[in-house]
C-alpha positions as CSV (number, residue, x, y, z in Angstrom):
1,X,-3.4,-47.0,69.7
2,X,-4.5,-50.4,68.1
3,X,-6.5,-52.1,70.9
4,X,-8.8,-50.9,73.7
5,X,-9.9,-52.0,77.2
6,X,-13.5,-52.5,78.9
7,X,-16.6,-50.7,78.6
8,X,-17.0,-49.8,82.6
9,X,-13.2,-48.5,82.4
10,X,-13.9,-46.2,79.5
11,X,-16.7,-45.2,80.8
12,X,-15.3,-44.5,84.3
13,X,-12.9,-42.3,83.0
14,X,-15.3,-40.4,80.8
15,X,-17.6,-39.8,83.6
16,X,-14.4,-38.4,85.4
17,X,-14.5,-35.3,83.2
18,X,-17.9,-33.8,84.8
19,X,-18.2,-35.7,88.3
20,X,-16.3,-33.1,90.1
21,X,-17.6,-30.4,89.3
22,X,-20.1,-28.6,91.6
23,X,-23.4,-29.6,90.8
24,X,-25.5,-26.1,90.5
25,X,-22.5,-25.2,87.6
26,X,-24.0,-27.9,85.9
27,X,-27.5,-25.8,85.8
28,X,-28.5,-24.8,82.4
29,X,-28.2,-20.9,81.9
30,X,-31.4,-20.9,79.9
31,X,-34.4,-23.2,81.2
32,X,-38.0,-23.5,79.6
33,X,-40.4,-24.2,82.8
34,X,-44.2,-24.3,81.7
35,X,-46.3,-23.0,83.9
36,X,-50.5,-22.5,84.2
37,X,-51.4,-20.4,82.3
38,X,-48.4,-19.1,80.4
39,X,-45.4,-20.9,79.4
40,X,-41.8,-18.8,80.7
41,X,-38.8,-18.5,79.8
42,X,-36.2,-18.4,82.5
43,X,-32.0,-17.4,82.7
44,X,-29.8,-17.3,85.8
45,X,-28.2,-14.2,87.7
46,X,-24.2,-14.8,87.7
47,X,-22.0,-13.0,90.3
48,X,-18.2,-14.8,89.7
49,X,-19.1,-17.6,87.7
50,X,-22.2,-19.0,89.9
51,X,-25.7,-18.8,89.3
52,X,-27.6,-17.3,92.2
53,X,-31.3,-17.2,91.2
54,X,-33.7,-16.9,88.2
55,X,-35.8,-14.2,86.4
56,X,-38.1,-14.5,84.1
57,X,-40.4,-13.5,81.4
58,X,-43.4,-15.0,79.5
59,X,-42.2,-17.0,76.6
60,X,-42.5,-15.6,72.5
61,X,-42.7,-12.3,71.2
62,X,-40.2,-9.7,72.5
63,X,-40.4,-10.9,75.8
64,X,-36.6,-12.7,75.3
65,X,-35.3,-9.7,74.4
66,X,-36.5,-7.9,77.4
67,X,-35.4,-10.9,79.8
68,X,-31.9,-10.4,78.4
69,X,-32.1,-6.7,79.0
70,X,-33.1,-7.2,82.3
71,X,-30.6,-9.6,83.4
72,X,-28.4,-7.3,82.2
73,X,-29.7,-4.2,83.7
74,X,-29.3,-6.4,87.2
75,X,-26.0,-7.8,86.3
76,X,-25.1,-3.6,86.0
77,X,-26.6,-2.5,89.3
78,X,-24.6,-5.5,91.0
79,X,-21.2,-4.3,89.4
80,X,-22.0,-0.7,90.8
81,X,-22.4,-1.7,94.2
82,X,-19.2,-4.0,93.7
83,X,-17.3,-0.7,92.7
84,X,-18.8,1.0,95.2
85,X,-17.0,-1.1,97.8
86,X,-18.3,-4.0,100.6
87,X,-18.1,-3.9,103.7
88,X,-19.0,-6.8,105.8
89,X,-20.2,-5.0,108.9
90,X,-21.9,-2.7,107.4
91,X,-23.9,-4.6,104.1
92,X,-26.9,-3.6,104.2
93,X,-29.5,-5.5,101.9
94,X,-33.4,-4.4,102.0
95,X,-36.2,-5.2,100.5
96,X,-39.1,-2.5,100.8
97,X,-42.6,-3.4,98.2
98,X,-42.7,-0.2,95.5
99,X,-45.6,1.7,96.1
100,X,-46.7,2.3,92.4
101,X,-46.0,-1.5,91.2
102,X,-47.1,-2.8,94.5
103,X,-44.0,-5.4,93.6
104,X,-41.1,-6.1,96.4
105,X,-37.7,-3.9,94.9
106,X,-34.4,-5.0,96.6
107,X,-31.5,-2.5,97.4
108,X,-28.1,-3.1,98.4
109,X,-26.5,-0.4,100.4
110,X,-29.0,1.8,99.4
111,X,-28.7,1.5,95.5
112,X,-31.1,-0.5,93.5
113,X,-30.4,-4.0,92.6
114,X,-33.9,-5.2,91.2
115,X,-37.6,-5.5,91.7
116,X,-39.1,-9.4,92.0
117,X,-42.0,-9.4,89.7
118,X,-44.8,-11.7,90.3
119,X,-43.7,-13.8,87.4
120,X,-40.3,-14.7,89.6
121,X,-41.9,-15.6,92.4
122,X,-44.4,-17.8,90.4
123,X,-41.7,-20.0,88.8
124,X,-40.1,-20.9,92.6
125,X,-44.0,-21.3,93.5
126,X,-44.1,-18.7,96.5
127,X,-45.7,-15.0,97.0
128,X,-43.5,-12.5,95.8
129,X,-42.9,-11.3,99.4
130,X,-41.6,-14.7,100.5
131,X,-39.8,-14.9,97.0
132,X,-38.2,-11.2,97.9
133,X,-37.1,-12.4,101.2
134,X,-35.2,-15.4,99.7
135,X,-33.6,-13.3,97.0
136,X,-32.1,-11.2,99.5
137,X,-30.5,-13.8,101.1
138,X,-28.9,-15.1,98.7
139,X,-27.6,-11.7,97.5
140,X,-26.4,-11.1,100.8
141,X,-24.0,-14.8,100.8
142,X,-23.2,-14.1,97.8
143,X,-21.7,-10.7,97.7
144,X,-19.9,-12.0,101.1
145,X,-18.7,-14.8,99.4
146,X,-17.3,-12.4,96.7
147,X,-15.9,-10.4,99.4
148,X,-13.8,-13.3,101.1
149,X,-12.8,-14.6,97.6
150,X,-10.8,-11.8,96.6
151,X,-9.1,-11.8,100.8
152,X,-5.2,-12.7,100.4
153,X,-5.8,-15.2,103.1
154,X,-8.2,-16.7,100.5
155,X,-5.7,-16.2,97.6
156,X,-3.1,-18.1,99.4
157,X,-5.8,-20.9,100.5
158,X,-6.7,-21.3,96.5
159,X,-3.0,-21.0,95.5
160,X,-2.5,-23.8,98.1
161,X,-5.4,-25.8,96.3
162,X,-4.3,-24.8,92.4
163,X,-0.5,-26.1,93.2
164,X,-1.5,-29.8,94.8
165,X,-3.8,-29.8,92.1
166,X,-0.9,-29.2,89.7
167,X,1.2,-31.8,91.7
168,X,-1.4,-34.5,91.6
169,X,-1.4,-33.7,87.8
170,X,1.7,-33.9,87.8
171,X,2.6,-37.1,89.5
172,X,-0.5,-38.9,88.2
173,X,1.5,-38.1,84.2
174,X,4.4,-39.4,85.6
175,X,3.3,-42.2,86.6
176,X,1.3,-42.9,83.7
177,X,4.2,-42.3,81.5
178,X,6.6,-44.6,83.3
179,X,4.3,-47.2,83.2
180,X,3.1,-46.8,79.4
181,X,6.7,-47.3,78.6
182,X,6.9,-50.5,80.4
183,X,4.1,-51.9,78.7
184,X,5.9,-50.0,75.1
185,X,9.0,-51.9,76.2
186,X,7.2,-55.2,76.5
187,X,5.1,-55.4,73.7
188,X,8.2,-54.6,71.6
189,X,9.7,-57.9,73.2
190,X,6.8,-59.7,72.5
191,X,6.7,-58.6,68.8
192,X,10.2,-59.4,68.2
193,X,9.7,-62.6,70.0
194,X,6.7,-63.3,67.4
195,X,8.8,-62.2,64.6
196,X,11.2,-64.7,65.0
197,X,8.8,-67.7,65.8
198,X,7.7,-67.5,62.0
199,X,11.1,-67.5,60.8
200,X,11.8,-70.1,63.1
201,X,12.1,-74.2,60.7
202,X,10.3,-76.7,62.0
203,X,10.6,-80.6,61.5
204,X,7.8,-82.1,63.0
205,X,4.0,-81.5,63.4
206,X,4.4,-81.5,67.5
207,X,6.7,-78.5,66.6
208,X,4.1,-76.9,64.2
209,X,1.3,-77.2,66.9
210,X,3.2,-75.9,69.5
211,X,4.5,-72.9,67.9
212,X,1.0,-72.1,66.9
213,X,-0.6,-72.4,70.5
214,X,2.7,-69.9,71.3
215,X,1.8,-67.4,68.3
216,X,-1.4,-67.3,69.8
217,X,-0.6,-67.2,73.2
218,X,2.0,-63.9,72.4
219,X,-1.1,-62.5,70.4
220,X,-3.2,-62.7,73.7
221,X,-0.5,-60.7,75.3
222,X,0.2,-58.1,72.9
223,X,-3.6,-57.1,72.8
224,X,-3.8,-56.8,76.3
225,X,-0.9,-54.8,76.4
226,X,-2.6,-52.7,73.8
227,X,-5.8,-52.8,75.8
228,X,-4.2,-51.4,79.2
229,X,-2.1,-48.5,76.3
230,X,-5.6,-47.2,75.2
231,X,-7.1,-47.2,79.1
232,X,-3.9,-45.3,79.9
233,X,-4.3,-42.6,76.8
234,X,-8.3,-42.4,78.4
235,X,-6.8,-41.7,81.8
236,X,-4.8,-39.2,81.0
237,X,-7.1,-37.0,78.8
238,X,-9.5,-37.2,81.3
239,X,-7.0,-36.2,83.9
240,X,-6.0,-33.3,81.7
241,X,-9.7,-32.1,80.6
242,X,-11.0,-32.3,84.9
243,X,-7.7,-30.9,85.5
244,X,-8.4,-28.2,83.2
245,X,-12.0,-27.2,83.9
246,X,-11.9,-27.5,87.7
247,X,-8.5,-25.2,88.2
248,X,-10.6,-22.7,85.9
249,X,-13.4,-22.8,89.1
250,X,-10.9,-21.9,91.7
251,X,-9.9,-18.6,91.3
252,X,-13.2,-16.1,91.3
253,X,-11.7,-14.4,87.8
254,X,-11.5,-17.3,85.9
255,X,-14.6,-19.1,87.0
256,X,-17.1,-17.9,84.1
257,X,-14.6,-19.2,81.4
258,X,-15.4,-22.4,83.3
259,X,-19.1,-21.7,82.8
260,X,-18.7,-20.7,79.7
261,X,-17.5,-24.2,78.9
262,X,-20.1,-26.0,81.1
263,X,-22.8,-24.5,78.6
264,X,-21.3,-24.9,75.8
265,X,-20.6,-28.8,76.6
266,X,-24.6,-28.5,77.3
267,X,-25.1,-28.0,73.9
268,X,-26.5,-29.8,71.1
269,X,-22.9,-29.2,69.1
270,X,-21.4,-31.1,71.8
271,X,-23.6,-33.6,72.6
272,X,-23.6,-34.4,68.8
273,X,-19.6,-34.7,69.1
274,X,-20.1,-36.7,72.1
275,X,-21.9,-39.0,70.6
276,X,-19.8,-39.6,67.6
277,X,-16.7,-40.0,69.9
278,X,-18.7,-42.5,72.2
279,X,-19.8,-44.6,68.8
280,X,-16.2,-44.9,67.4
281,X,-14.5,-45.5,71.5
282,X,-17.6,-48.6,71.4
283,X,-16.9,-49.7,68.3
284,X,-13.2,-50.2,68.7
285,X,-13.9,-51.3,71.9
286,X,-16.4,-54.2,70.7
287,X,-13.8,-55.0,68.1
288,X,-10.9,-55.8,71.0
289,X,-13.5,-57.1,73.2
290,X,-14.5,-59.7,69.9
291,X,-11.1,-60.1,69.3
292,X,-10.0,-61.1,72.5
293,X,-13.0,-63.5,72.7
294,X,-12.0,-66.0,69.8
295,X,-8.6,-65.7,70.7
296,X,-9.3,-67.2,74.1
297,X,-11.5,-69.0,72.3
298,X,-8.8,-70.7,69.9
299,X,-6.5,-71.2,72.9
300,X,-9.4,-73.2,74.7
301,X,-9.1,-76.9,75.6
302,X,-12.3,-77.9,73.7
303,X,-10.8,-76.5,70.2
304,X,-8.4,-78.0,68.5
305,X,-5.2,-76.2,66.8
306,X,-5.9,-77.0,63.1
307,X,-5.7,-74.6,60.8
308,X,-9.3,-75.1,59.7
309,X,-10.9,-73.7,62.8
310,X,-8.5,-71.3,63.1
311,X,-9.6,-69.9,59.5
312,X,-13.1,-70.0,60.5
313,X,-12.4,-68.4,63.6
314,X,-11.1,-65.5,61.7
315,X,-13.8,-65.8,59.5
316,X,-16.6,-65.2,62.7
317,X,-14.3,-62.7,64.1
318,X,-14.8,-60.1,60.8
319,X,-18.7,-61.0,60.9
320,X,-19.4,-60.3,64.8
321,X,-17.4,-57.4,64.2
322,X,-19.5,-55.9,61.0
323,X,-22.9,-56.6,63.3
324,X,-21.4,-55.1,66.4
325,X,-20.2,-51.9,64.4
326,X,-24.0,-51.8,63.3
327,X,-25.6,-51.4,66.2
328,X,-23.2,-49.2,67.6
329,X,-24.2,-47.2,64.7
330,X,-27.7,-47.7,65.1
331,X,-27.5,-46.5,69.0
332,X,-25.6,-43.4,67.8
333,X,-27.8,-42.6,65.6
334,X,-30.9,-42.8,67.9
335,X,-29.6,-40.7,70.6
336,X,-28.3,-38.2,67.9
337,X,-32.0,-38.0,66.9
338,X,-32.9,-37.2,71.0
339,X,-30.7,-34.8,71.2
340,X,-31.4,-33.2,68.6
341,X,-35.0,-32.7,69.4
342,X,-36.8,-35.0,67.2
343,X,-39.4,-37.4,68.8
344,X,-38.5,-40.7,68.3
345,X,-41.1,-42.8,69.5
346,X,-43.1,-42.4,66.1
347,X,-40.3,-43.3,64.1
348,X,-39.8,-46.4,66.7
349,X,-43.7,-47.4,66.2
350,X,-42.9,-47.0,62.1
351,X,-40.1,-49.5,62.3
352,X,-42.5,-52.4,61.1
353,X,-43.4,-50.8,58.5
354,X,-40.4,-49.3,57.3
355,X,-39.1,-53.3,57.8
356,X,-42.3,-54.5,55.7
357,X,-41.0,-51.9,52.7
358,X,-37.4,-52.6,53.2
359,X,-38.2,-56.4,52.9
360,X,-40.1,-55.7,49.5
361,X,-37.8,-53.7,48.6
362,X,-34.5,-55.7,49.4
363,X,-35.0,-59.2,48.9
364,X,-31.8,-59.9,46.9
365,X,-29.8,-58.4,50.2
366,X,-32.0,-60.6,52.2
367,X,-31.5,-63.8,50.3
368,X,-27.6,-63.0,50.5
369,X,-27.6,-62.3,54.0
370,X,-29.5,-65.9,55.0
371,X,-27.5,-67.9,52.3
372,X,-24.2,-65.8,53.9
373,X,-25.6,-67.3,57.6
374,X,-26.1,-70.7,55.8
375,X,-22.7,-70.9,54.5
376,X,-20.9,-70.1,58.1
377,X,-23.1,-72.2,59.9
378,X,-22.4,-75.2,57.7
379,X,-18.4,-74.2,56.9
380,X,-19.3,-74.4,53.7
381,X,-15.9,-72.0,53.1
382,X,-14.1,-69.7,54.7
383,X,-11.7,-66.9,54.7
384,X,-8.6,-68.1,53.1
385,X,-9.8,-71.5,51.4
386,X,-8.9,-72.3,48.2
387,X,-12.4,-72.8,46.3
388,X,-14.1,-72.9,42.8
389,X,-18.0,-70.9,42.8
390,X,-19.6,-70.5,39.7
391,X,-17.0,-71.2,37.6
392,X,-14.3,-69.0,39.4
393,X,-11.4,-69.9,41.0
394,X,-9.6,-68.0,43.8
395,X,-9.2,-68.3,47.3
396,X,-11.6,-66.4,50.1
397,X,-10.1,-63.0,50.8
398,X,-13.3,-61.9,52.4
399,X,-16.8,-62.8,53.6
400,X,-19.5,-60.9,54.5
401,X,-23.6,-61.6,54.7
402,X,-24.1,-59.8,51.7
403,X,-21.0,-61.2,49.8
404,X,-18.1,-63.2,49.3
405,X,-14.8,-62.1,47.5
406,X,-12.1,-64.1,45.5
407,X,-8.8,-63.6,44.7
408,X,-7.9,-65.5,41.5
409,X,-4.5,-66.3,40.4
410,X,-3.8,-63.4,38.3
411,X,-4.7,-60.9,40.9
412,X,-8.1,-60.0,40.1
413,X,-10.7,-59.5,42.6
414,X,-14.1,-61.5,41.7
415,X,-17.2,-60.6,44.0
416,X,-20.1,-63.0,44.1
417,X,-23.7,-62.4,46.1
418,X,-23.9,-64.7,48.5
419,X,-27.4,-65.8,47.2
420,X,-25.3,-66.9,43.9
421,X,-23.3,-69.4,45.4
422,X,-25.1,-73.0,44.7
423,X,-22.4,-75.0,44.2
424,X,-19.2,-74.8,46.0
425,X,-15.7,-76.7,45.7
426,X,-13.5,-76.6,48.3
427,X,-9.8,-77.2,47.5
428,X,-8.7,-76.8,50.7
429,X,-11.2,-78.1,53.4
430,X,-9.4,-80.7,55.8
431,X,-6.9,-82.0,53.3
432,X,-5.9,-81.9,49.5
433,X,-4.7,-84.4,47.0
434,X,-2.2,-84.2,44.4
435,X,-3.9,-86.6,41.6
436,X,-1.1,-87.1,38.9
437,X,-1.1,-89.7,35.5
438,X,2.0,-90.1,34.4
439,X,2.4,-91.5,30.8
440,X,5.3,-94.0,30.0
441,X,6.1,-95.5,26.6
442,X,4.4,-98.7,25.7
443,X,8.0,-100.4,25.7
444,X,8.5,-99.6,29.5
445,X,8.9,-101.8,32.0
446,X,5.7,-100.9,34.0
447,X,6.9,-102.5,37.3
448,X,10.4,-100.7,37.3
449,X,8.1,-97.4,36.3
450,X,5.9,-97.5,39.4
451,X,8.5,-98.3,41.9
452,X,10.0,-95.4,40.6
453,X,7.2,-93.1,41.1
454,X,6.4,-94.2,44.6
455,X,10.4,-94.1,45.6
456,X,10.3,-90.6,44.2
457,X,7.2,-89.4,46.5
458,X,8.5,-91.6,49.4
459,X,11.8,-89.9,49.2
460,X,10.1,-86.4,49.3
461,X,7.8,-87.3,52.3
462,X,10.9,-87.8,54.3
463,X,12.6,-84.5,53.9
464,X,11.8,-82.0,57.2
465,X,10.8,-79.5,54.1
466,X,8.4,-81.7,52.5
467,X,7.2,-83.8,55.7
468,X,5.3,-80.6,56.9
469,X,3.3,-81.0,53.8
470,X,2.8,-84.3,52.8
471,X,0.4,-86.2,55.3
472,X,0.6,-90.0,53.9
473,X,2.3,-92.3,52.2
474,X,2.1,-91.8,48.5
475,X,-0.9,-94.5,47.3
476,X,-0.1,-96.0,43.8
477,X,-3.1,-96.8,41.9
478,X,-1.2,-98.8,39.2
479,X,-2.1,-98.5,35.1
480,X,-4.7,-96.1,34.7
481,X,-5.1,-95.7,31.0
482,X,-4.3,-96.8,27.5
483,X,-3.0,-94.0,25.4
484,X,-2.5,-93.8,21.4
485,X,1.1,-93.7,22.0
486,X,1.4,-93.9,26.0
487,X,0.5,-96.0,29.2
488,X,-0.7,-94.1,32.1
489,X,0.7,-94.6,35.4
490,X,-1.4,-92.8,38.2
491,X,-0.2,-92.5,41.8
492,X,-1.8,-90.4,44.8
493,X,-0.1,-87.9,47.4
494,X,-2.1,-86.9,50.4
495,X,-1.1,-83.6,51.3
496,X,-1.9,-80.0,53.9
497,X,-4.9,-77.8,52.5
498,X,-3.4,-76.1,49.3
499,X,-0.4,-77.6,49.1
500,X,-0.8,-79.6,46.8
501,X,0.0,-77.5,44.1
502,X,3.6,-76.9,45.1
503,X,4.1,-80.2,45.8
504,X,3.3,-81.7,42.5
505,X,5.1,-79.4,40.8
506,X,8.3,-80.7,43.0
507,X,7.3,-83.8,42.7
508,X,7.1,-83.6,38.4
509,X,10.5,-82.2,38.8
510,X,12.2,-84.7,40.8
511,X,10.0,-87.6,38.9
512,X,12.1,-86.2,35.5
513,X,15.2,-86.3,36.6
514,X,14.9,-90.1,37.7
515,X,13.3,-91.3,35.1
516,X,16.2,-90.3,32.9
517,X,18.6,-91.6,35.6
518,X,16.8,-94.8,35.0
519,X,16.6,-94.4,31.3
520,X,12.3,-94.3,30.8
521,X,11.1,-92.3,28.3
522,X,8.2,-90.3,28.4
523,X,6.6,-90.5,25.0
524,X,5.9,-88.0,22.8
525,X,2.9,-87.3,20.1
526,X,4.2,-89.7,17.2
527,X,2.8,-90.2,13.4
528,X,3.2,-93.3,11.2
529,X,3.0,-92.9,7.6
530,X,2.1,-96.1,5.6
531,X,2.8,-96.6,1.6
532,X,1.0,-99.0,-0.5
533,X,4.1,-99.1,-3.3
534,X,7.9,-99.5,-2.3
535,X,8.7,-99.3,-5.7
536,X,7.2,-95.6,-5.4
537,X,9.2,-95.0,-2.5
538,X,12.8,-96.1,-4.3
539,X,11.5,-94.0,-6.9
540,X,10.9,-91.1,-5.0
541,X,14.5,-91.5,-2.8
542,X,16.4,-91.8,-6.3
543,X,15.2,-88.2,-7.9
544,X,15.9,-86.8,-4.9
């Protein structure tokens, strides 16, 4: 996919993967809860996939390693009175206070489950009676729940879910599909359509203006279509992925996989992966947003259709894009740093200082980057102009803050700092002008000469393959120069932004072949030789 739609969209679709699921599965399995006077450590008790409450232990030393031993000590003793078999009518769960400890123990059917230590009741803030009392509880709906869950009249109730489910998933694809080959169907019309609009000969400038508005106007379409492809591919992965996670929470023996997963997307890992898909779905999704922008603004009634704003259009298009990318970038970067751990308000404070030292440190990149703002501001150039910089030739393949790159015409690539560019020629700003002397022999009738340069010129201006080219009439400015051996006769030809260069050359062509239909020569470099003695001469004729 080469185009993407809006932020909110994205972002709804995202926000699809994790807004059904039920909200105390999104609980972290361990928690760090600090606490007067001792910090603890905390993990949840799981009975089929859910947490039910928390134990604890003080935080450091062994004391994790004991937590996890006890959680799984619990986990044990709730797994015996599982295989020991429930009964609703007759679950009994008790709580009686342990008359060494003095701390509340729960039992479940007579079989020890755990004791609440004061610790536990500490972190939910109550005595360890009340604490006890709401422990049991819970066991009590919980071990009922697991009870009903595993009921074939519960079975069929969660097949009954799992299959509409699967045919929402289904139909939703289908859908999707059917309409993502629509749009396939379309923009493959629309390219073809394009394809043959620059093949299509044109006569007149109302026909070049108007097939450029349409080139644009198909552009416009083709990137929306590719906008409404990429919310489409979004869709359906997040379709898939909810699809995915919530059909694992439905049946009781699949739902810690689906835990598993929740945690695991709670990790640092993840949110690091997160945040590196969110950066590149942003950036791409600045670029079409940037895209689509100038291209509505090209097609706007207060811009006109030349080919000069449409080059600096282009030009502002690769520049927004570079600055958007970097704060994407930037943004990525910071909340990698939260996630992470790292506290980034004293690396925010530092940021004038580290900008001070960067300054110091960077003022060539800063001198090309305001000279490179300077030079789009003013149009001084831009991508695709023919210009000469330095003493290099080439035309603007690409411009950045930092720099501007030429192609020359032997292929080579010539990069120049922006802060090196003082004096700039543009060939192809506007207009361009073929500027051509013409040397005749002194013997030439000069008046026959120049009608037939500007006949020549006037004769390509009307052809539909020069027209498009040439803007004026050709402007003779009559005898420009007294050779040794030659008159100059120079003429002007107004013409598109470089074209001038294949024009003259035509134009040199055609001018040879009239000018021996008409019989004026074109001098050549000629030498006299003079001698003092024709007696010498005879002389020298007769030996020979």
């Amino acid at each position: 996919m080469n185009s993407y739609p809006s932020k909110f969209l994205c972002i709804a679709c995202l926000f699809g993967l994790v807004q059904p699921l039920p909200a105390q599965v999104l609980e972290e399995k361990w928690q760090f809860i600090p606490s007067n006077p001792t910090a603890l450590i905390a993990e949840s008790i799981i009975l089929d996939g859910r947490p039910l409450f928390r134990v604890t232990a003080p935080e450091g030393g062994d004391n994790a390693l004991s937590l996890k031993q006890r959680i799984k000590e619990i986990d044990r003793n709730l797994q015996r009175v599982i295989s020991s078999g429930i009964d609703p009518d007759r679950l009994a769960v008790a709580v009686e206070i342990d008359t060494v400890s003095n701390q509340p123990v729960i039992y479940v059917n007579n079989q020890y489950v755990m004791t609440v230590t004061s610790l536990d009741a500490q972190l939910q803030n109550q005595s360890p009676e009340m604490w006890a009392q709401e422990v049991k509880r819970i066991l009590r709906e919980a071990l009922l729940n697991y009870y009903d869950e595993r009921q074939p009249q519960s079975f069929m109730q969660k097949t009954f879910i799992l299959s509409s489910l699967v045919i929402v998933l289904i139909l939703s694809n289908f859908l999707i599909r059917r309409y993502q080959r629509k749009l396939q169907t379309k923009r493959s019309e629309l390219e073809a359509e394009l394809n043959a609009l620059h093949l299509k000969e044109v006569r007149t400038e109302e026909e070049i203006a108007a097939i450029a508005q349409e080139k644009l106007m198909i552009q416009r379409q083709i990137a929306t279509i590719g906008s409404k492809q990429w919310l489409l591919f979004l869709l359906q992965a997040s379709l898939w992925s909810t699809f995915i996670i919530i059909s694992l929470g439905v049946f009781p023996q699949s739902r810690h996989i689906q835990l598993v997963i929740i945690i695991a997307l709670q990790g640092t890992v993840s949110r690091l992966l997160f945040v590196i898909f969110g950066v590149f779905v942003l950036s791409r999704l600045s670029e079409q947003t940037i895209d689509r922008l100038f291209l509505s603004m090209s097609l706007g009634p207060w811009w006109n259709s030349s080919q000069r704003v449409k080059r600096r259009l282009d030009t502002f298009t690769g520049i927004a894009k570079g600055l958007a990318n970097v704060i994407v970038v930037t943004i990525g970067l910071i909340l990698s740093l939260v996630f992470v751990g790292v506290n980034i308000a004293p690396v925010i404070a530092s940021l004038g200082f580290i900008g001070l030292g960067i300054s110091l440190a960077g003022q060539d990149l800063i001198k090309d980057m305001i000279n490179g703002i300077l030079i789009l501001l003013e149009d001084q150039y831009a991508e695709g102009d023919m210009i000469a910089v330095n003493g290099k030739t080439g035309q603007v393949e690409r411009i950045t803050l930092r720099i501007t790159q030429l192609r020359n015409t032997e292929g080579a690539l010539i990069t120049i700092p922006n802060r090196e560019v003082k004096m700039v020629e543009n060939l192809s700003n506007g207009w361009a002008r073929v500027d051509m002397t013409i040397d005749v022999a002194y013997n030439t009738d000069l008046d026959r000469a120049m009608a037939v340069l500007v006949a020549v010129a006037e004769q390509m201006s009307r052809e539909w393959i020069w027209r498009q080219k040439i803007l004026d009439s050709p402007e003779l400015q009559g005898v420009d120069n007294f050779g040794n051996n030659s008159i100059g006769l120079r003429i002007w030809i107004k013409v598109q932004p470089l074209q001038q260069w294949a024009v003259a050359r035509e134009y040199r062509r055609r001018l040879k072949l009239a000018f021996d239909r008409e019989g004026i020569s074109m001098p050549f470099p000629q030498r006299s030789i003079w001698f003092e003695n024709s007696l010498s001469i005879a002389k020298i004729v007769k030996e020979d």
